[in-house]
N, C-alpha and C positions, 0 to 999 in steps of 0.2 A: 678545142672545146670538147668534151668529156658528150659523150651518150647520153648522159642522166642530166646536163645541163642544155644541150638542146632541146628535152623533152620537156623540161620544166619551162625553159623560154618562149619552146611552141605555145604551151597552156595557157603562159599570162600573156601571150602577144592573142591569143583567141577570144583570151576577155579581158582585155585592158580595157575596152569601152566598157562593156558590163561593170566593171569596178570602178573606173572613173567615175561612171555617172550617180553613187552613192553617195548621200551627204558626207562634208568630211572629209572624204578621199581625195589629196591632192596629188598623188603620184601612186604609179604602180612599178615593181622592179622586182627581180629575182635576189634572191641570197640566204643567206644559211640562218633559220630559225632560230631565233632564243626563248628560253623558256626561264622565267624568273630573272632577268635582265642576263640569263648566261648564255652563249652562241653555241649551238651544237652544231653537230655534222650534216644534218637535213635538210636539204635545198627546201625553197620553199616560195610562196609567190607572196612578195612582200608589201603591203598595201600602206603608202602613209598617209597617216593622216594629221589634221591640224592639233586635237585633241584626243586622246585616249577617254573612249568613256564605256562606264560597264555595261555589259551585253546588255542585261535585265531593262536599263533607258534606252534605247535603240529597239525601233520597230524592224520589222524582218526584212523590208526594203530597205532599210539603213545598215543593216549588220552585215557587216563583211561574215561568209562564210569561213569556218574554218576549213573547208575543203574544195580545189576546184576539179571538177575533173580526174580525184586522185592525189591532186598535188595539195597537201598541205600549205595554208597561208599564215602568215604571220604580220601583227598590227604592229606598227612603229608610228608613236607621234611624234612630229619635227616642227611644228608650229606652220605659221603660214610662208607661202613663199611666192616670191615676186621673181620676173624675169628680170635681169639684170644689160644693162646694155655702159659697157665704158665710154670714158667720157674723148675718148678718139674716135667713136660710132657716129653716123646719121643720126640725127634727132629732128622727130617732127611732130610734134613742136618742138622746139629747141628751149631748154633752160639757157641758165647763166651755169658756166662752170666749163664748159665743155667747148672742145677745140673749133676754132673758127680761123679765117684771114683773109686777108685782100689778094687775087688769086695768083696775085707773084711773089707772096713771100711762104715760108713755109707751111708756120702753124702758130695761134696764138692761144687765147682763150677768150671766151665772152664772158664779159663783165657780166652786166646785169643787164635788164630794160628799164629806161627813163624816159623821161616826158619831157616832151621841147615847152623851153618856157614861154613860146609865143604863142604855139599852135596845138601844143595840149598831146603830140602826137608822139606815140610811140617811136623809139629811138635806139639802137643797139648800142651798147656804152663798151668800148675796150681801150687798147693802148695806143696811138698815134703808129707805132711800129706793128701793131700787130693791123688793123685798117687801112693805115696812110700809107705805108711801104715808108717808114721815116723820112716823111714829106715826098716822095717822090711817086705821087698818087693823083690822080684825078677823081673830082667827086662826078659819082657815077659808076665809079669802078663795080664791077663783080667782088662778092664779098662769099666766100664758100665758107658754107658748113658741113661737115667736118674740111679744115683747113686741108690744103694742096698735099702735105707730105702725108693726110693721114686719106690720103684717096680720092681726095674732093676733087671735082672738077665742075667747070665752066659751066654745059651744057646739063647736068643732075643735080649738082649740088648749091646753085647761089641758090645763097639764102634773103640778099641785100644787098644795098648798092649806098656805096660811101655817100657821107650828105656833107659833112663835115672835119673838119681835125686842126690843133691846134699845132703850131709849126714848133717844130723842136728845134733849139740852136742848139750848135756844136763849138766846142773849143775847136777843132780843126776840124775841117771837108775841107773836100775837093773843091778847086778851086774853078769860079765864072766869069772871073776878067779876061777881056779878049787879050789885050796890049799883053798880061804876065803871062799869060798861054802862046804864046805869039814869040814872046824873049825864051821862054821854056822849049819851046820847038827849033828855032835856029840856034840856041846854046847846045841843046842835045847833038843836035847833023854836026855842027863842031866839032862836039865832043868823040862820036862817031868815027869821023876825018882823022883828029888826032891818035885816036887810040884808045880814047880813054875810058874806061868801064866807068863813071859816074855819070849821072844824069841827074839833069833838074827836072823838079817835081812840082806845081803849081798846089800851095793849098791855101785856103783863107783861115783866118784866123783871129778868134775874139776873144783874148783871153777873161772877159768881162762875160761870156754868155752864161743865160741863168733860165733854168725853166722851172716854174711853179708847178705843172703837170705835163704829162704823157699823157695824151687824148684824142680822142675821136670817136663818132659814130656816125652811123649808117641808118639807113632808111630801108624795112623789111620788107620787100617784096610781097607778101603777104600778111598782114596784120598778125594771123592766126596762127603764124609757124612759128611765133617766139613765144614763150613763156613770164610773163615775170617774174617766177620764184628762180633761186639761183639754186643747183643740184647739190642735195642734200645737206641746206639750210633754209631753204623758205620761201617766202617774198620779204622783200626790204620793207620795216615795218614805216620807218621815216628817215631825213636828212638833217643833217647840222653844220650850218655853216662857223666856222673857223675864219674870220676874218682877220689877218695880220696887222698889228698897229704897232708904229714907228715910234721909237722912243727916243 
């Protein structure tokens, strides 16, 4: 870094508070002056602000000087600006939109917040796979915000605790008959004995399986850490039910 930008950095880090606290001014930063929207060679102490407005309506408390300390300033409007946090981040409150899970699978996302139809109560809405661990879940379970691969853990981050999920069938799993597990284990030690690199495989199978939905939610540990608006759409303004009729 250059002589002459150290010295310009010293100046606005000496009054960055003095220029922040100016209406209007939402950032302060170094860089090279422009003069009629053109950039010259002039370091300069660069103050933005939300709107550019002329000196002459600005009181002397509100006008950025054009000089601090020596160091020429220059005005830049950028509009307003908000801190920004990704949707793999800690969220507290938490929206809908942003990574969540049951704290043995990855990472899912949160759906949105819904109301149990019995008891009026707030409710975490996501995917059976992204809550249930695809059925292989107890209600109660730890439910992390931000989900496990994006840093969540046990002890910081549950957010909830599973209430509900509705079961997902599979054309094939793993198979829970004792007897075929049982024929599957002494065909294998056979197969072993013999020689042979094949083994049998237990799996169940419904080629009739049919799901209407992927669901499940959870019950939030705190009322106040979820949000109902989903990140950057809203809150859900209503629902409509789709009833299927057989013809």
């Amino acid at each position: 870094m250059s002589d002459e930008r150290q010295e310009v950095l010293a100046v606005k880090n000496a009054h960055r508070r003095e220029l922040m606290g100016r209406p209007n001014v939402v950032g302060v930063g170094v860089g090279y002056k422009a003069v009629q929207g053109a950039p010259t060679v002039e370091l300069s102490i660069v103050a933005l602000v939300q709107k550019k407005v002329p000196a002459a309506a600005l009181t002397r408390l509100a006008l950025v000087p054009a000089a601090v300390d020596g160091v020429p300033t220059d005005v830049v409007p950028v509009g307003a600006l908000w801190v920004q946090q990704g949707r793999a981040d800690r969220w507290r409150p938490a929206p809908g939109g942003v990574s969540l899970g049951h704290y043995l699978v990855s990472a899912g996302t949160f759906g949105v917040v819904v109301r149990d139809q019995a008891s009026g109560d707030r409710l975490i809405l996501s995917n059976n796979h992204v809550l249930a661990n695809s059925n292989d879940a107890s209600p109660g379970d730890p439910i992390l915000q931000p989900g496990a691969v994006d840093g969540g853990n046990i002890s910081q981050d549950t957010i909830a605790r599973l209430e509900r999920f509705c079961p997902v069938s599979y054309a094939s799993e793993p198979g829970t008959c004792g007897t075929a597990n049982t024929y599957a284990l002494v065909g294998n030690a056979l197969a072993r004995l013999a020689g042979s690199k094949h083994r049998l495989q237990v799996l169940q199978v419904d080629p009739e399986a049919v799901n209407l939905v992927d669901a499940a939610v959870a019950r939030p540990d705190d009322d106040g850490a979820v949000l109902d608006e989903i990140l950057e759409i809203g809150e859900v303004s209503g629902t409509v039910c789709n009833s299927r009729k057989k013809t």
